[in-house]
C-alpha positions as CSV (number, residue, x, y, z in Angstrom):
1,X,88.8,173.8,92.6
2,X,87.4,172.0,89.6
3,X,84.1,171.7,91.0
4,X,82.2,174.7,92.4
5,X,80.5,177.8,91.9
6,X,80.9,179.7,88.7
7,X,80.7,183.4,88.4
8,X,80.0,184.6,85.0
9,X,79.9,188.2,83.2
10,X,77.0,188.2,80.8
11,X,77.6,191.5,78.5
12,X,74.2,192.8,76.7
13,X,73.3,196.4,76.4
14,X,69.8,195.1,76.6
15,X,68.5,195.3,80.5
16,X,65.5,193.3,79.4
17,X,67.5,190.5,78.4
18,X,70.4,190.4,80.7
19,X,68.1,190.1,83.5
20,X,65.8,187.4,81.8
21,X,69.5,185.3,81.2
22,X,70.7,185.7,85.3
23,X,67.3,184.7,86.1
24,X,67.2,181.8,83.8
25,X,71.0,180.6,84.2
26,X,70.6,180.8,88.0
27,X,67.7,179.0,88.3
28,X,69.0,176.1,85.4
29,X,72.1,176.2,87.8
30,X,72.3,177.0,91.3
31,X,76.0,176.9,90.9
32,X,76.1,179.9,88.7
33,X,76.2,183.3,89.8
34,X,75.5,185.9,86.9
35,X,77.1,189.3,87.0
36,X,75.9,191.7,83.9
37,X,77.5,194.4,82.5
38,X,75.7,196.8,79.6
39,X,79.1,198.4,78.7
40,X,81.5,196.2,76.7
41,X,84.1,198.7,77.0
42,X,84.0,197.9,81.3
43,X,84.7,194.4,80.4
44,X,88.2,195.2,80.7
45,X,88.4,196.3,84.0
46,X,85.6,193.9,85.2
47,X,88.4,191.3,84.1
48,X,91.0,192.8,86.0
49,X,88.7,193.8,89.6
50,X,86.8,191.2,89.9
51,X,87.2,186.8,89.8
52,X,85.5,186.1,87.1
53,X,85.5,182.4,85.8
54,X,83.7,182.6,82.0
55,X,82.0,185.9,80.0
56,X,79.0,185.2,77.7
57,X,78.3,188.5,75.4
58,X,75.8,189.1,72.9
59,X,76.6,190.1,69.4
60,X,75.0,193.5,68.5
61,X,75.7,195.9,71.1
62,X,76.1,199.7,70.4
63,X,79.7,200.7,71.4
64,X,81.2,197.1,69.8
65,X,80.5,194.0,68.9
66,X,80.6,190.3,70.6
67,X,83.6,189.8,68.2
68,X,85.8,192.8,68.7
69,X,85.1,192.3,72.5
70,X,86.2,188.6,72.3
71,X,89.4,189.8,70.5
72,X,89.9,191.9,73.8
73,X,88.9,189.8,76.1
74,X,91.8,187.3,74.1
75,X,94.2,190.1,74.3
76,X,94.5,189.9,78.0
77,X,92.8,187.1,79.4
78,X,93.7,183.8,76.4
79,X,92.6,181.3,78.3
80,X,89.4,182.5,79.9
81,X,86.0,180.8,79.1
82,X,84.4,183.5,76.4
83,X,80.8,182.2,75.4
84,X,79.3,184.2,72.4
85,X,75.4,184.4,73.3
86,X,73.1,185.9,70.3
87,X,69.9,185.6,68.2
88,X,72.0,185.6,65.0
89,X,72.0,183.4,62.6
90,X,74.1,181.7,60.1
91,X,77.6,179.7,60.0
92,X,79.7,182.0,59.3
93,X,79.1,184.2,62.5
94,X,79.9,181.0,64.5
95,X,82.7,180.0,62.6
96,X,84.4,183.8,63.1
97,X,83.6,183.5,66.4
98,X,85.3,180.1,67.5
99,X,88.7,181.6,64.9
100,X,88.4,184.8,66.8
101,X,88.9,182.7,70.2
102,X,85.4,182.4,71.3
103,X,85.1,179.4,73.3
104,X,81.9,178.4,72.3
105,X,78.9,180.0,70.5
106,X,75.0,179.7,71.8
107,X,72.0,180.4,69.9
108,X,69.4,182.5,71.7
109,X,65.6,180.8,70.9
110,X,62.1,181.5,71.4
111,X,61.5,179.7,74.5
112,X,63.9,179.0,77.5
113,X,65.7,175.7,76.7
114,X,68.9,177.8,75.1
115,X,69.2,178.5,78.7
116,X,69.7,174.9,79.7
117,X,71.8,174.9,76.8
118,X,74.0,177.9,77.3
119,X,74.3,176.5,81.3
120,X,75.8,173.4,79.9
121,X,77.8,174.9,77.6
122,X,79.6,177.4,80.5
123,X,79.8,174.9,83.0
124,X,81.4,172.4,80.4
125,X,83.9,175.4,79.6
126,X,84.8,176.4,82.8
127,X,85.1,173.0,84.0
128,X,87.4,172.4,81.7
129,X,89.5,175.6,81.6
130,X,90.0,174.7,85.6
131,X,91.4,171.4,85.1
132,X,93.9,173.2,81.9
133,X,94.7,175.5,84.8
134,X,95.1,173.0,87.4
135,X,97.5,170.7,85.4
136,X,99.6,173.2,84.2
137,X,100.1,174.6,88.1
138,X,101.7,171.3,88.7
139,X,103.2,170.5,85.3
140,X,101.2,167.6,84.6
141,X,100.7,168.6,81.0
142,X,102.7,167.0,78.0
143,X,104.8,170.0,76.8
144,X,102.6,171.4,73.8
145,X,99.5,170.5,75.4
146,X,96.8,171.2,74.3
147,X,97.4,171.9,70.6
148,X,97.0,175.0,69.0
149,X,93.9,173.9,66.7
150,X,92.0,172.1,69.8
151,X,91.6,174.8,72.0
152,X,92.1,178.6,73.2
153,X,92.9,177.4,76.1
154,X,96.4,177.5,75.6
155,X,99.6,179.4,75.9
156,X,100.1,181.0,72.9
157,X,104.0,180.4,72.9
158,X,103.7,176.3,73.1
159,X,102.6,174.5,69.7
160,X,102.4,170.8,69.7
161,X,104.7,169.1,68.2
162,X,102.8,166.4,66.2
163,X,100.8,169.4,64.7
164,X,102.2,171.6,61.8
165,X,102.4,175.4,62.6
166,X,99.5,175.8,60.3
167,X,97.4,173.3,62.2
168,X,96.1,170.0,60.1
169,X,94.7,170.4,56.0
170,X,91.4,168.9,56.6
């Protein structure tokens, strides 16, 4: 189903916060359902027990950060919805993060409208990594769909043909 609930591991090693964020993201969205893990390293095998449809992860945590645990995540699971969810600041960060395979990248705030934000943001992913999934269960995709520099939702051995290997100068 395109269209339904959404069950999302939010990684932080901060209780404080990963409670404030379910409580926030369920009440922005009664359609998602917030599982938190402190423990990067049991993201893994969160992954592999449990149907999971996006992870969001903050950046600083002890045993690794958001960006070696998206490079996991990538390892085993390419095409699933990783949100990177942190106070820090500055372009480069972000721009790591969406090279590293991050689907998206949220700015934590004073306040609580980077919640509405970051709702958006995972319902917009998942959304759209369902309907990826769905069109490729009954081959509706144009072969090399999506292209390599559009998305990380894609098989890793497919590259567009109108796109170079290297992706497009800018």
């Amino acid at each position: 189903m395109i269209f339904g609930d959404i069950t999302v591991l939010h990684v932080d090693d901060d209780a404080a916060i990963r409670d404030l964020t379910a409580e926030f993201l369920e009440a922005v969205d009664d359609t998602i359902d917030v599982r938190s893990e402190p423990d990067p390293n049991a993201v893994p095998a969160r992954l592999d027990a449990e149907p999971l449809d996006c992870v969001v992860s903050d950046f600083h945590m002890p045993e690794c950060t958001g960006l070696e645990l998206c490079s996991a995540v990538r390892n085993e699971h390419p095409w699933l919805p990783f949100i990177l969810f942190t106070s820090e600041r500055g372009e480069e960060l972000a721009e790591d993060a969406l090279s590293r395979g991050a689907t998206d990248f949220v700015r934590k705030a004073t306040g609580t409208h980077h919640y509405t934000i970051l709702a958006n943001r995972i319902t917009i992913a998942v959304t759209r990594h369902r309907a990826i999934q769905r069109l490729r269960e009954v081959d509706a995709l144009p072969n090399g769909w999506p292209p390599a520099a559009a998305t990380p939702d894609r098989e890793t051995s497919r590259t567009s043909e109108s796109e170079p290997e290297g992706g497009f100068d800018s």
